[in-house]
Biopython code that builds the backbone (N, CA, C, O; Angstrom):
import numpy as np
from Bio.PDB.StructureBuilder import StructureBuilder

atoms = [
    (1, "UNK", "N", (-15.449, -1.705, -7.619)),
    (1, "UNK", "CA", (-15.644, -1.274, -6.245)),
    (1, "UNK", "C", (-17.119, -0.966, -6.038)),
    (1, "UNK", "O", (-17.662, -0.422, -6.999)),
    (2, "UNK", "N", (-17.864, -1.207, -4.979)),
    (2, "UNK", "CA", (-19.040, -1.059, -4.901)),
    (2, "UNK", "C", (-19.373, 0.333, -4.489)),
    (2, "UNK", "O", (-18.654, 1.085, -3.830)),
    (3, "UNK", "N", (-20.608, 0.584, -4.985)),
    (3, "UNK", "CA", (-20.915, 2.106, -4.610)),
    (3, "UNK", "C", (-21.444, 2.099, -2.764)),
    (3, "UNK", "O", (-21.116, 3.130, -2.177)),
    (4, "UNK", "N", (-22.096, 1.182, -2.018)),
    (4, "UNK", "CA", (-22.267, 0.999, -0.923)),
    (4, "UNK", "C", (-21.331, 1.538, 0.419)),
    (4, "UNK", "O", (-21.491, 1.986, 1.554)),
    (5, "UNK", "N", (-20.116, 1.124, -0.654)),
    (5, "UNK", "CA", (-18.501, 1.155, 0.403)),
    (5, "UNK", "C", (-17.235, 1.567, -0.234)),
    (5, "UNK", "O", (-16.886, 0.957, -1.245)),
    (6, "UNK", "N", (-16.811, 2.123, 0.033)),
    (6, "UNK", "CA", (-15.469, 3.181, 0.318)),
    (6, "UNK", "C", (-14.701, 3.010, 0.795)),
    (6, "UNK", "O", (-14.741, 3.373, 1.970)),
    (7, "UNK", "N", (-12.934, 2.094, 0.130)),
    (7, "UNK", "CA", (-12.455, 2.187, 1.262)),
    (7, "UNK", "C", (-11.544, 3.895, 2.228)),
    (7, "UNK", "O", (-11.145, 4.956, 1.747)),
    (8, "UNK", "N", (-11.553, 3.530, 3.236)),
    (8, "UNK", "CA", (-10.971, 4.544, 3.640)),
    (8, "UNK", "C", (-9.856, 4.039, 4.427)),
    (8, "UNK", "O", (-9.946, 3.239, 5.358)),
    (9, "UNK", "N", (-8.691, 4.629, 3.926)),
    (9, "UNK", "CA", (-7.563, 4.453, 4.325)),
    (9, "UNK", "C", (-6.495, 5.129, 5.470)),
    (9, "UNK", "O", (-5.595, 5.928, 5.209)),
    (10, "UNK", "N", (-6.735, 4.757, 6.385)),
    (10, "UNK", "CA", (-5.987, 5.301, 7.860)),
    (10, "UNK", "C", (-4.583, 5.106, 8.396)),
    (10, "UNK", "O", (-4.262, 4.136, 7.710)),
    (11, "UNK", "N", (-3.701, 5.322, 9.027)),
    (11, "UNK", "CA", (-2.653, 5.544, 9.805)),
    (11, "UNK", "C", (-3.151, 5.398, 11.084)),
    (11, "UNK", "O", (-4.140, 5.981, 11.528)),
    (12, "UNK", "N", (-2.192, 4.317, 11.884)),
    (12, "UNK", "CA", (-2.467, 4.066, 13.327)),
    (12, "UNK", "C", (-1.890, 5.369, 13.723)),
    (12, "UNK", "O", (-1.012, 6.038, 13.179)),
    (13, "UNK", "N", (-2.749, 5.625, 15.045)),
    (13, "UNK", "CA", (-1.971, 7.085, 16.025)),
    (13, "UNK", "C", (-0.929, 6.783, 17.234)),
    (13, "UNK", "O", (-0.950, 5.931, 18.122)),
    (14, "UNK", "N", (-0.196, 7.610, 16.981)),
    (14, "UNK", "CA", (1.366, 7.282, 17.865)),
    (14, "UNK", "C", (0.758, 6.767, 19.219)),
    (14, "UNK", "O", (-0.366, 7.043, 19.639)),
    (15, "UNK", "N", (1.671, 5.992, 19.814)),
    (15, "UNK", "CA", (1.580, 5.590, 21.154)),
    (15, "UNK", "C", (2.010, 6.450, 22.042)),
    (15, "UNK", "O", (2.265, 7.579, 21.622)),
    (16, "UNK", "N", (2.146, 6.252, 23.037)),
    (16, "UNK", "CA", (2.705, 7.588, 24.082)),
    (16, "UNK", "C", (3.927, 7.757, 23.796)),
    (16, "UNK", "O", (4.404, 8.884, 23.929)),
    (17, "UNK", "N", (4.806, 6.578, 23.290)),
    (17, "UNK", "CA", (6.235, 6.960, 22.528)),
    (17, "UNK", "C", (6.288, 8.079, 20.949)),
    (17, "UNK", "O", (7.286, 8.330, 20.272)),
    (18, "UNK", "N", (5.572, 8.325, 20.839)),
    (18, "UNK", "CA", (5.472, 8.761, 19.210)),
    (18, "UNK", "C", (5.627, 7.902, 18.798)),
    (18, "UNK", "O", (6.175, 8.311, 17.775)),
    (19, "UNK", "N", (5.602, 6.198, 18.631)),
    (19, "UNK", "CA", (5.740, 5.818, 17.750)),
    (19, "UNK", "C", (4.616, 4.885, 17.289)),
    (19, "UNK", "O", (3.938, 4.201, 18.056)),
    (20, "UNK", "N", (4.464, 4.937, 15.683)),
    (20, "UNK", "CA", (3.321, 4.142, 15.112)),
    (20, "UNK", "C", (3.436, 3.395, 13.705)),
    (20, "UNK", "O", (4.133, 4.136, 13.012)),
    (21, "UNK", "N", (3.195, 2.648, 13.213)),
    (21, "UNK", "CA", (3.248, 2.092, 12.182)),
    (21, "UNK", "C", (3.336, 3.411, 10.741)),
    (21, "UNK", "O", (2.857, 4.544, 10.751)),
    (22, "UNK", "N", (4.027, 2.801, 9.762)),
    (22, "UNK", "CA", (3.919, 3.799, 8.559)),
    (22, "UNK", "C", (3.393, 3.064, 7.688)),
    (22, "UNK", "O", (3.332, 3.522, 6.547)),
    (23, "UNK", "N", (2.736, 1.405, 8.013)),
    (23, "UNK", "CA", (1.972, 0.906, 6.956)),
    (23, "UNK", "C", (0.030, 1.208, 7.578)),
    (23, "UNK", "O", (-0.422, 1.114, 8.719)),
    (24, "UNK", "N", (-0.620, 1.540, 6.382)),
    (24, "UNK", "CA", (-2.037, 2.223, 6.526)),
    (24, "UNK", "C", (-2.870, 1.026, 6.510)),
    (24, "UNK", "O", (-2.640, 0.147, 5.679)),
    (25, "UNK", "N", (-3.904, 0.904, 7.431)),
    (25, "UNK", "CA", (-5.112, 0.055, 7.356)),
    (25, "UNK", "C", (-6.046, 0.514, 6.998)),
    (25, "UNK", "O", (-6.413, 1.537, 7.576)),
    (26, "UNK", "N", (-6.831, -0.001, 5.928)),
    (26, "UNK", "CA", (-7.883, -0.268, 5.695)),
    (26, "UNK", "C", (-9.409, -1.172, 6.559)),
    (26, "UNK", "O", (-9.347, -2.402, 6.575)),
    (27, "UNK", "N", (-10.705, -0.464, 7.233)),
    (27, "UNK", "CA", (-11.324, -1.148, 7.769)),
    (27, "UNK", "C", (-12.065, -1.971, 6.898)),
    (27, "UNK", "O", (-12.613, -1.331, 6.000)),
    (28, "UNK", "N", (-12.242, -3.090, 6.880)),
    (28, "UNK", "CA", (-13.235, -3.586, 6.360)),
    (28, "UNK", "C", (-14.552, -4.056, 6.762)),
    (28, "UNK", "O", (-14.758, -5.000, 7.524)),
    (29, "UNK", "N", (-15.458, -3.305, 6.174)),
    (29, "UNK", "CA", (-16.809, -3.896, 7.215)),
    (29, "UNK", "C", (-17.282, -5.166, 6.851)),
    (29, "UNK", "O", (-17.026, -5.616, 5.734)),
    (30, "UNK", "N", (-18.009, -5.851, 7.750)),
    (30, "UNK", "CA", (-18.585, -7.643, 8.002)),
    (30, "UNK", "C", (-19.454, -7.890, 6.951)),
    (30, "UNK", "O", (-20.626, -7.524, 7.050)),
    (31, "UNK", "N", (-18.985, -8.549, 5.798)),
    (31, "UNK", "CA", (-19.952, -8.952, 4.479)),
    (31, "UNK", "C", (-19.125, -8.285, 3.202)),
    (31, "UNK", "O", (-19.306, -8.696, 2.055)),
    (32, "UNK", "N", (-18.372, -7.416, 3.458)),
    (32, "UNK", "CA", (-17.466, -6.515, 2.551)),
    (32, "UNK", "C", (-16.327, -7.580, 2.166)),
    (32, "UNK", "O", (-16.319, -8.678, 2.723)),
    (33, "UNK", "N", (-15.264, -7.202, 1.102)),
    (33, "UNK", "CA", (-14.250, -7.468, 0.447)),
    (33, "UNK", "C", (-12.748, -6.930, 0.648)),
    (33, "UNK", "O", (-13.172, -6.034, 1.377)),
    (34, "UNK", "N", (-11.768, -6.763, 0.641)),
    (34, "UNK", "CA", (-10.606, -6.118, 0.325)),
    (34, "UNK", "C", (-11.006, -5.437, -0.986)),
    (34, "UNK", "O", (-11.721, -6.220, -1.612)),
    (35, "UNK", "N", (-10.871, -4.561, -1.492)),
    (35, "UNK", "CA", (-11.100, -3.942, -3.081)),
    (35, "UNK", "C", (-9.771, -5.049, -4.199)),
    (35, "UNK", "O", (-8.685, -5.513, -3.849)),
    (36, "UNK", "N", (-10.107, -5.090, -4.834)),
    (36, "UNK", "CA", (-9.249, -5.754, -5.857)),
    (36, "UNK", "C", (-8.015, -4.740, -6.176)),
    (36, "UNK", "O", (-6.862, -5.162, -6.265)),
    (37, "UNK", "N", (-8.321, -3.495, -6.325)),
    (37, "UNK", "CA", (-7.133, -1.960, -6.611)),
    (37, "UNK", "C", (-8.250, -1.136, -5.942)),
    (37, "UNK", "O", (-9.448, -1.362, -5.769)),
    (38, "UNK", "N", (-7.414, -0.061, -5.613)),
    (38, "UNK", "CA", (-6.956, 1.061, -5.520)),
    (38, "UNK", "C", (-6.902, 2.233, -6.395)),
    (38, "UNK", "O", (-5.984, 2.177, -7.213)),
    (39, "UNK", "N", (-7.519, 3.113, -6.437)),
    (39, "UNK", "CA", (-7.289, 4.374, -7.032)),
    (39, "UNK", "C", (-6.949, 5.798, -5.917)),
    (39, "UNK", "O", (-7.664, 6.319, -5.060)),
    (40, "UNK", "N", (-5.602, 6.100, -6.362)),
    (40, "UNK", "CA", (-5.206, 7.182, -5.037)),
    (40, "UNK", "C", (-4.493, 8.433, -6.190)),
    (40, "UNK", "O", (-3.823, 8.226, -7.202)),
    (41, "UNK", "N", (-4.874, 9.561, -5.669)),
    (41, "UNK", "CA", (-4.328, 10.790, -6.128)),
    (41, "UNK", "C", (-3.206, 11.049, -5.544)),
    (41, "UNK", "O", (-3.076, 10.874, -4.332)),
    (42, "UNK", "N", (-2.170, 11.532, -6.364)),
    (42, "UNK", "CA", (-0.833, 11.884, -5.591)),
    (42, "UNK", "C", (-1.227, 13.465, -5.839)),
    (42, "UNK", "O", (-1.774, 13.709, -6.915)),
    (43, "UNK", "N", (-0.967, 14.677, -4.831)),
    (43, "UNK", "CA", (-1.368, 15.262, -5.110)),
    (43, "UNK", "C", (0.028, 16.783, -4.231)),
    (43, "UNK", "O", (0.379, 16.934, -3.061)),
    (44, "UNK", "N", (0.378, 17.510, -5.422)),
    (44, "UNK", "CA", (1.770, 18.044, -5.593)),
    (44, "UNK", "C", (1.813, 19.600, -5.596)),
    (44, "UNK", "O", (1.728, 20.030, -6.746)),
    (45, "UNK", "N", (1.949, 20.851, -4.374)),
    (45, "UNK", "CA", (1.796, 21.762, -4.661)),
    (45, "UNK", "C", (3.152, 22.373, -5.840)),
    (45, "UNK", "O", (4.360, 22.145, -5.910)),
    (46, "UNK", "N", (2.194, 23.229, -6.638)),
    (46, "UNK", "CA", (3.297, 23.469, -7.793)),
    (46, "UNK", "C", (4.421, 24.961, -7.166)),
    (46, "UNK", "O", (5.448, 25.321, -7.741)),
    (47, "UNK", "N", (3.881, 25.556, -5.965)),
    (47, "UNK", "CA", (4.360, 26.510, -5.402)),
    (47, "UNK", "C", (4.268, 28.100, -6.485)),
    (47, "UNK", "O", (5.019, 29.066, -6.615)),
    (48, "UNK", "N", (2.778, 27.655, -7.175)),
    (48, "UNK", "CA", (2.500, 28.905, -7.934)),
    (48, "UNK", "C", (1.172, 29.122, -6.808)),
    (48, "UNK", "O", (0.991, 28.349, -5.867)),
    (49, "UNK", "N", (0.469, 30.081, -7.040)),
    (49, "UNK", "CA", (-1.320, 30.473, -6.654)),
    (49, "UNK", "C", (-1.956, 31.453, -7.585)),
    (49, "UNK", "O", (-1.269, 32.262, -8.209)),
    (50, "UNK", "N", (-3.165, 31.401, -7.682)),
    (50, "UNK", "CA", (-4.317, 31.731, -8.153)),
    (50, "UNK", "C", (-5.479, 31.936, -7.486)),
    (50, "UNK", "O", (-5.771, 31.413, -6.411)),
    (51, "UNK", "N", (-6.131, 32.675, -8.095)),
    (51, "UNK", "CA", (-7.246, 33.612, -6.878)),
    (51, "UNK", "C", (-8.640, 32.135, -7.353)),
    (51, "UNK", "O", (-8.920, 31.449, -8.337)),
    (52, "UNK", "N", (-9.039, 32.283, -6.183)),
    (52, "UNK", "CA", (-10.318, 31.146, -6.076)),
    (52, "UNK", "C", (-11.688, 32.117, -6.478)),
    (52, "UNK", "O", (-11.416, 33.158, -7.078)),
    (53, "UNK", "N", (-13.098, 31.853, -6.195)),
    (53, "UNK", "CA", (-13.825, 32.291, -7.029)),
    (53, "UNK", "C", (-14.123, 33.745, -6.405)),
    (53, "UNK", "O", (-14.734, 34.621, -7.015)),
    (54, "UNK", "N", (-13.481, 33.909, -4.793)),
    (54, "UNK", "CA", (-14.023, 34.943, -4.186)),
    (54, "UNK", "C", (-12.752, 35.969, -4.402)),
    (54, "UNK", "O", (-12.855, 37.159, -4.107)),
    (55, "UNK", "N", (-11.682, 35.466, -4.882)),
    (55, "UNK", "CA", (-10.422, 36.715, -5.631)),
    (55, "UNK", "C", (-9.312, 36.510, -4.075)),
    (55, "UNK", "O", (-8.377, 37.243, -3.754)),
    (56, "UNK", "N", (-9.736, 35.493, -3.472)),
    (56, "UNK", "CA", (-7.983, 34.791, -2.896)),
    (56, "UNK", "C", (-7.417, 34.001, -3.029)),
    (56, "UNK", "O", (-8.017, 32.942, -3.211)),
    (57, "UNK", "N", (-5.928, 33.982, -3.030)),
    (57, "UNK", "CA", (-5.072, 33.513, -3.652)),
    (57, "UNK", "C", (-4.529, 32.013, -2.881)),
    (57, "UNK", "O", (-3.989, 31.929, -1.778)),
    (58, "UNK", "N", (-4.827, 30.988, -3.746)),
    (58, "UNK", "CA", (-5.151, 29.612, -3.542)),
    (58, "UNK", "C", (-3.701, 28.857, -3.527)),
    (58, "UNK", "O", (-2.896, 29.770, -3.339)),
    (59, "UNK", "N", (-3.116, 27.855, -3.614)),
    (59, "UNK", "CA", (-2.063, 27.633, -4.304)),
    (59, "UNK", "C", (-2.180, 26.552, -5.041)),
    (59, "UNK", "O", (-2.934, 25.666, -4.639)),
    (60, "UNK", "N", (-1.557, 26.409, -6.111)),
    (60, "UNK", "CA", (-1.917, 25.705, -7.459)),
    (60, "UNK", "C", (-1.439, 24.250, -7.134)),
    (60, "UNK", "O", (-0.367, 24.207, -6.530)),
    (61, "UNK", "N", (-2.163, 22.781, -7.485)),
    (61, "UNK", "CA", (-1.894, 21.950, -6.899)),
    (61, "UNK", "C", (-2.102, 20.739, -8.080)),
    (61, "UNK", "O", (-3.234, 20.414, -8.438)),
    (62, "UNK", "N", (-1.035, 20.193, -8.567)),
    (62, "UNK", "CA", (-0.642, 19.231, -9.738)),
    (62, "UNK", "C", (-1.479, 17.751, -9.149)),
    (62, "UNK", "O", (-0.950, 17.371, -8.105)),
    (63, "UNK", "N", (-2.384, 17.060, -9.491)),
    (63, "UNK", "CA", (-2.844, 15.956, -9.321)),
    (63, "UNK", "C", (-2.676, 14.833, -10.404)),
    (63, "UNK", "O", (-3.043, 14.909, -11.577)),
    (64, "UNK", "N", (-2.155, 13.951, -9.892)),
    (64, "UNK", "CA", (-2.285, 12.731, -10.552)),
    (64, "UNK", "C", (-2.707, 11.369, -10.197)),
    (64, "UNK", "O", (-2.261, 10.865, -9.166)),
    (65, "UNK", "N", (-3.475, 10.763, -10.905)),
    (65, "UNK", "CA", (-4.045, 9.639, -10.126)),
    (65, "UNK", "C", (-3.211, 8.019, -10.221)),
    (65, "UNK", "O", (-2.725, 7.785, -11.327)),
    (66, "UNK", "N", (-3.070, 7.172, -9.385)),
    (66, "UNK", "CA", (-1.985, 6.376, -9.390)),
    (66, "UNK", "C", (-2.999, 5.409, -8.813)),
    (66, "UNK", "O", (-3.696, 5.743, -7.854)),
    (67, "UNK", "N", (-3.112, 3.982, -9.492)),
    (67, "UNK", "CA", (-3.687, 2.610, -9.218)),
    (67, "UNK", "C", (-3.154, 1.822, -8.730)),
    (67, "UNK", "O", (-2.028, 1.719, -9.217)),
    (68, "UNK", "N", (-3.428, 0.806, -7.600)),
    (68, "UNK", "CA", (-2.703, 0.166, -7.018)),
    (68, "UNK", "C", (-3.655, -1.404, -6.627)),
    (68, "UNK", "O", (-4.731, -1.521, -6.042)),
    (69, "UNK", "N", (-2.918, -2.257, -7.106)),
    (69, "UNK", "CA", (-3.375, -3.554, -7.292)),
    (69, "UNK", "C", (-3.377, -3.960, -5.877)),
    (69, "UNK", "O", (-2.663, -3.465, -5.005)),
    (70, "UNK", "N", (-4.281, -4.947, -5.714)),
    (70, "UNK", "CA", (-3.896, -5.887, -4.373)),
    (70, "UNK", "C", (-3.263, -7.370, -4.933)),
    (70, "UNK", "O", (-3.846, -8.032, -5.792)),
    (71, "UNK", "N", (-1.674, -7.878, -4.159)),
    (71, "UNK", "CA", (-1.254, -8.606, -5.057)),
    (71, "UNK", "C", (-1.623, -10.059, -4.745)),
    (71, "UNK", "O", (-1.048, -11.070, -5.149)),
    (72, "UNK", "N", (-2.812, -9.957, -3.860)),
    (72, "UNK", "CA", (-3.243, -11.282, -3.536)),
    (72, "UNK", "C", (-4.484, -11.856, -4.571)),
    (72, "UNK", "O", (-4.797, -13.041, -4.694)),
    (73, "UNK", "N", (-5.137, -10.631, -5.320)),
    (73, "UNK", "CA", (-5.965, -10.695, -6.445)),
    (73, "UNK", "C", (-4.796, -11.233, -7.775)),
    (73, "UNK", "O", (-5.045, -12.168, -8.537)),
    (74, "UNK", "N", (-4.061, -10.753, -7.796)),
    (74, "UNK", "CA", (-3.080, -10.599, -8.889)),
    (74, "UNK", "C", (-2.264, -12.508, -8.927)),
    (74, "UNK", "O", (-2.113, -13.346, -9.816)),
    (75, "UNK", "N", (-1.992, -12.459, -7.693)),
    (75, "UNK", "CA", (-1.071, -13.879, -7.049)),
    (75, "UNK", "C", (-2.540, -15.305, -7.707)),
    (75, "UNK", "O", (-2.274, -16.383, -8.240)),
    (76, "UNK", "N", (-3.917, -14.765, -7.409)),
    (76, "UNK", "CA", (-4.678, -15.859, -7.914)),
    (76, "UNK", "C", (-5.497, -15.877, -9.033)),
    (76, "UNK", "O", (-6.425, -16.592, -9.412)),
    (77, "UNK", "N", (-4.735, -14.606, -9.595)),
    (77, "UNK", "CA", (-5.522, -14.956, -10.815)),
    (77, "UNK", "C", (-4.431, -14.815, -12.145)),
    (77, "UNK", "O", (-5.072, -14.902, -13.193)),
    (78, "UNK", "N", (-3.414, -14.680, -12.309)),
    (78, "UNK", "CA", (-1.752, -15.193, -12.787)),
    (78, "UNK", "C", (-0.903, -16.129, -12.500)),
    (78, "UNK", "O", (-0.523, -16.525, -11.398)),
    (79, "UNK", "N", (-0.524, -16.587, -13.934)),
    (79, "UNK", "CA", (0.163, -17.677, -13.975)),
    (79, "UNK", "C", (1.451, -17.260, -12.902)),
    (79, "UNK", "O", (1.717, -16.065, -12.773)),
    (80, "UNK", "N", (2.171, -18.207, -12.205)),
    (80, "UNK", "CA", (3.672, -18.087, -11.532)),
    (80, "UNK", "C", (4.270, -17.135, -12.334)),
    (80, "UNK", "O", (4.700, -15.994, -12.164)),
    (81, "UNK", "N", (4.194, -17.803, -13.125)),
    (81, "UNK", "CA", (5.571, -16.816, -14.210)),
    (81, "UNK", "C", (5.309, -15.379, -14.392)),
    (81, "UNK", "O", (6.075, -14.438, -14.184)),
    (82, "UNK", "N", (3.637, -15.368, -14.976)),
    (82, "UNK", "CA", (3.437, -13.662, -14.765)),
    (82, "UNK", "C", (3.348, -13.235, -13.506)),
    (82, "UNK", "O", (3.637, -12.040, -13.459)),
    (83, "UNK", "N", (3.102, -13.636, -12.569)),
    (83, "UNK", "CA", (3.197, -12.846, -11.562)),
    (83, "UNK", "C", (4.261, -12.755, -10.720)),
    (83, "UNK", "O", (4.148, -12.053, -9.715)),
    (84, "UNK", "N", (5.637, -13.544, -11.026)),
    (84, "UNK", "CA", (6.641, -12.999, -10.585)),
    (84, "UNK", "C", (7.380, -12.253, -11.284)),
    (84, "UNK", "O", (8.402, -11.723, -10.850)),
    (85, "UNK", "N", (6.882, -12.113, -12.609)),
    (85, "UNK", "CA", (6.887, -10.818, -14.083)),
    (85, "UNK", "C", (6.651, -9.434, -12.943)),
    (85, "UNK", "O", (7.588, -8.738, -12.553)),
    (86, "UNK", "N", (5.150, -9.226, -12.517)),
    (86, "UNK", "CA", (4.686, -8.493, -11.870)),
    (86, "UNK", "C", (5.586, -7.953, -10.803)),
    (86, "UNK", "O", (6.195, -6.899, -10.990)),
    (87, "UNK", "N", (5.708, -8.729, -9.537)),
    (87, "UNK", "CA", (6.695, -8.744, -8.568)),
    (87, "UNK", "C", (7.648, -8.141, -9.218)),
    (87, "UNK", "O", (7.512, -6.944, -8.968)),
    (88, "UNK", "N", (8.703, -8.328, -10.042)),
    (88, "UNK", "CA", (10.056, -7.735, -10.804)),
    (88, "UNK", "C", (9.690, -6.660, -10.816)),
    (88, "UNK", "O", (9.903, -5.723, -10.046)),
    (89, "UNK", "N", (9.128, -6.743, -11.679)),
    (89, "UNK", "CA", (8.279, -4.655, -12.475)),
    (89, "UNK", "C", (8.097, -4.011, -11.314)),
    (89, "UNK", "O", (8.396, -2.819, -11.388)),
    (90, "UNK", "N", (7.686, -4.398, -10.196)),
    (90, "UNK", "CA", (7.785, -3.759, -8.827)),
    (90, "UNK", "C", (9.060, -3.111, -7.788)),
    (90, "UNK", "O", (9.090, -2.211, -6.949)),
    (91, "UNK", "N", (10.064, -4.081, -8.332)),
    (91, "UNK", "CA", (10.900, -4.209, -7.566)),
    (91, "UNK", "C", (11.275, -5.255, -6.404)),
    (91, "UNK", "O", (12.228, -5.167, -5.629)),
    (92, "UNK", "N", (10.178, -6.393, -6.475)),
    (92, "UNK", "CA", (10.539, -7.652, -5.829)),
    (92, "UNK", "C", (11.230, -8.732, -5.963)),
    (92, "UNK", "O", (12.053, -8.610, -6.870)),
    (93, "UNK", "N", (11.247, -9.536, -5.554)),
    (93, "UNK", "CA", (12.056, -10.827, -6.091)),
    (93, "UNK", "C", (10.947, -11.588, -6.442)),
    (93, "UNK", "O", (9.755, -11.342, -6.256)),
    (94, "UNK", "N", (11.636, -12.820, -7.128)),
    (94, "UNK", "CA", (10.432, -13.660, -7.820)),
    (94, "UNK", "C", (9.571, -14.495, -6.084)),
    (94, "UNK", "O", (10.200, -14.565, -5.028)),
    (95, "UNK", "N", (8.590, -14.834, -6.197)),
    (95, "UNK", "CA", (8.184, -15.586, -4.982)),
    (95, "UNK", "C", (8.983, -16.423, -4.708)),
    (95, "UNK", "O", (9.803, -16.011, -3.887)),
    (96, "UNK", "N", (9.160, -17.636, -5.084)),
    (96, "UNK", "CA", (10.099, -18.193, -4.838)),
    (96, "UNK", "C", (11.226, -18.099, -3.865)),
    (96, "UNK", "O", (11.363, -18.622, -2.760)),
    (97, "UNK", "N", (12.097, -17.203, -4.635)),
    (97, "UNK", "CA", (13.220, -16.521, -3.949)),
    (97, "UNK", "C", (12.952, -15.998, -2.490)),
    (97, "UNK", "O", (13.647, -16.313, -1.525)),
    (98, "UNK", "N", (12.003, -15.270, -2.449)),
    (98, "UNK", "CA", (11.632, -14.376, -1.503)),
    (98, "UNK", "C", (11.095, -15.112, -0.552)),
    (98, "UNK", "O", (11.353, -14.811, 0.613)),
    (99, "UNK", "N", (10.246, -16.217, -0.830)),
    (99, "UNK", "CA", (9.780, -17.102, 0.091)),
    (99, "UNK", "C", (11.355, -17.881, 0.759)),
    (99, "UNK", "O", (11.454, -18.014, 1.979)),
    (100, "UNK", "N", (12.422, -18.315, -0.110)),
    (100, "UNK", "CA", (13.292, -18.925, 0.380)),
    (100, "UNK", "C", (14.137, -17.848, 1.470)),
    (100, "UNK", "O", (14.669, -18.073, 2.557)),
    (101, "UNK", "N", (14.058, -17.121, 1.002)),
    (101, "UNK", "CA", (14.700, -15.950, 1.809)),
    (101, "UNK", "C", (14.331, -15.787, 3.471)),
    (101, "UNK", "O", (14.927, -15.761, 4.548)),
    (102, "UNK", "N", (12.930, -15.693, 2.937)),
    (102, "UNK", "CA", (12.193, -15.528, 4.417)),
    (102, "UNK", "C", (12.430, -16.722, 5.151)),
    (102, "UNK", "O", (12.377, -16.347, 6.322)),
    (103, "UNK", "N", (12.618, -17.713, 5.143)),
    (103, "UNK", "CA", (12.445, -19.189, 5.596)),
    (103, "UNK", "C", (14.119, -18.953, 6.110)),
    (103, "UNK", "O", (14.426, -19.504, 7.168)),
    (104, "UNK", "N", (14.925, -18.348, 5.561)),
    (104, "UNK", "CA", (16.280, -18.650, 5.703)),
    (104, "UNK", "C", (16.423, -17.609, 7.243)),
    (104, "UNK", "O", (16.861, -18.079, 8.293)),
    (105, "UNK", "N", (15.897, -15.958, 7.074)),
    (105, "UNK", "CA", (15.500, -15.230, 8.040)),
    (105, "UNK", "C", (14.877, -15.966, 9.100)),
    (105, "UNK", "O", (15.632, -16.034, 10.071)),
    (106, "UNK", "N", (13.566, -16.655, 9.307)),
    (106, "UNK", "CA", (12.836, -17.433, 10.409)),
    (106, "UNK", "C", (14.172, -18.014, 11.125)),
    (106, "UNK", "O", (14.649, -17.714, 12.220)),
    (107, "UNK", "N", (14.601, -18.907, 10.189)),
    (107, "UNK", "CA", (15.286, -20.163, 10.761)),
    (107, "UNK", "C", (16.854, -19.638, 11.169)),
    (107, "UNK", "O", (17.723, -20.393, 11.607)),
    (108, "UNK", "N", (16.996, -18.432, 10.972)),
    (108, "UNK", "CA", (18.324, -17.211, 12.198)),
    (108, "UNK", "C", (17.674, -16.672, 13.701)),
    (108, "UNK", "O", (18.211, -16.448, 14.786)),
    (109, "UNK", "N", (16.282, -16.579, 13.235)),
    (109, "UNK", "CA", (15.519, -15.855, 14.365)),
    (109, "UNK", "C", (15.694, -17.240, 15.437)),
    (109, "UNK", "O", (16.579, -17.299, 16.290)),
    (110, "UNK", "N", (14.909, -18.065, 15.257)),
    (110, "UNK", "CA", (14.641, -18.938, 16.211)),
    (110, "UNK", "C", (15.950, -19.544, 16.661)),
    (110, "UNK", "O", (16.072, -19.992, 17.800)),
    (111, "UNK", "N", (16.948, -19.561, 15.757)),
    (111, "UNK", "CA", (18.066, -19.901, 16.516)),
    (111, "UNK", "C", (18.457, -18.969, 17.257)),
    (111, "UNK", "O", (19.084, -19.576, 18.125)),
    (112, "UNK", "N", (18.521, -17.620, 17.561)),
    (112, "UNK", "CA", (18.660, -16.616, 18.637)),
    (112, "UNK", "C", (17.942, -16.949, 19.663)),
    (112, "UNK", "O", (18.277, -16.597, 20.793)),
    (113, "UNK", "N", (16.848, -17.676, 19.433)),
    (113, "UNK", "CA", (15.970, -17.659, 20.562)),
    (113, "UNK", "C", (16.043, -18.605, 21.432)),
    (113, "UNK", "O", (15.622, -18.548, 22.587)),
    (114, "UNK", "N", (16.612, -19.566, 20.881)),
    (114, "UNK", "CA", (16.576, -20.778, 21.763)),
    (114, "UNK", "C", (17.483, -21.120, 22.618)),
    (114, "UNK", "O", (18.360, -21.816, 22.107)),
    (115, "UNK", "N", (17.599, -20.934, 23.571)),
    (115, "UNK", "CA", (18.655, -21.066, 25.025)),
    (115, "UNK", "C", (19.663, -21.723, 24.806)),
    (115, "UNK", "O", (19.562, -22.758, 24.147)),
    (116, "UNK", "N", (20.637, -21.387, 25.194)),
    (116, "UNK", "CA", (22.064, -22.300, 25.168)),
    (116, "UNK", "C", (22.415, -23.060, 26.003)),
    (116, "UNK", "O", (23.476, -23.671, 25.876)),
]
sb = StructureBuilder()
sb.init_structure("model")
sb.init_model(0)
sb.init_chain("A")
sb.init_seg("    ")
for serial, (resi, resn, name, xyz) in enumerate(atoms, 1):
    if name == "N":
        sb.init_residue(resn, " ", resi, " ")
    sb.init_atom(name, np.array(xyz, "f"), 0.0, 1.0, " ", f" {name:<3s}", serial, name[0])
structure = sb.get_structure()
């Protein structure tokens, strides 16, 4: 990741409905990259506290750091086989599958759509 740029990771803001996406964008600025991964802290109050340096009481907070691939780095630089290895270990289906899947979904949609 370059020291220049940072990504920073956002949540669209509700519409006048409250409602907004729960997947986060990333901006990318003009000449920049997608990052290859991700490094994100999950970060867990333990529901204990401890006094901070001025003697008030803080609450104690478990951090762990969790990496996260981008799988379009992963998709071109792995063989098929490992990277529908990958996909599994995730909880996906192999591409393949998933691609057939989706194609099977499209081709229900557009038949709804098309006038009788």
């Amino acid at each position: 990741m370059s020291a220049d740029w940072i990504p920073e990771i956002v949540y669209e803001m509700p519409d006048e409905t409250g409602k907004a996406s729960s997947i986060p964008i990333v901006h990318v600025p003009s000449g920049k990259e997608m990052p290859g991964f991700l490094f994100i802290f999950e970060s867990r109050t333990t529901g204990e506290f401890e006094p901070d340096s001025e003697g008030n009481e803080v609450p104690v907070v478990d951090m762990e750091l969790h990496q996260y691939a981008n799988m379009s780095t992963l998709k071109s630089n792995l063989s098929p086989e490992n990277f529908d290895t990958v996909r599994t270990c995730l909880g996906l289906k192999p591409l393949g599958e998933a691609v057939q899947e989706g194609k099977e979904i499209t081709s229900k949609i557009r038949e709804n759509l098309e006038p009788s």
